[in-house]
N, C-alpha and C positions, 0 to 999 in steps of 0.2 A: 130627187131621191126621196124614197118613202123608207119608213122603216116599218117591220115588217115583231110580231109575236107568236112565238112558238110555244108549243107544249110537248112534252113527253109522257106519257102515262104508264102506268105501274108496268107494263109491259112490251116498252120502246117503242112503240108505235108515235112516231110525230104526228101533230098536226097543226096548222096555222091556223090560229086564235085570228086576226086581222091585219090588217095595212093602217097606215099612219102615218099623219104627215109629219109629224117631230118626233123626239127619241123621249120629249116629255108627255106625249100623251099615251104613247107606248108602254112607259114608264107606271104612268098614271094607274093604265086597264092593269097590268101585271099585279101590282103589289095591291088592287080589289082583290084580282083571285086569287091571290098567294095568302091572303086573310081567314080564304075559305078554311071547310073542315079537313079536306080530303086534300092530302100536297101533293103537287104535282111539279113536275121541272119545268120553271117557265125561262125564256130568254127572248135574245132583243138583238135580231138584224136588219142592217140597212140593205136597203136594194144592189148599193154598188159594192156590196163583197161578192165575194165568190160561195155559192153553197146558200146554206142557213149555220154557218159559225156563229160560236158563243161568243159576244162584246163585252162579253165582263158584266151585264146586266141579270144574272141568273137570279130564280127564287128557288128555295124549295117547300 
């Protein structure tokens, strides 16, 4: 299982940030760019869900 970082931007548009092997390094990269200027919707899935659903990891 890897876990997986998404982004949403000012205009729905998704896109995957990267793959990773724990939910802590996942973790890690998200709340860098959630520090940035400019907020963006970040979240945090594993491989074995269904989709790219929210884990309760969100930033904004």
């Amino acid at each position: 299982m890897t876990w997986q970082l998404w982004r949403q931007d000012d205009n729905g548009n998704r896109f995957l940030v990267g793959d990773f092997e724990t939910r802590e390094l996942a973790e890690r990269k998200m709340a860098g760019l959630a520090r940035g200027h400019h907020k963006q919707i970040y979240w945090i899935s594993n491989t074995c869900e269904q989709g790219d659903a929210d884990t309760g990891g969100s930033y904004r």
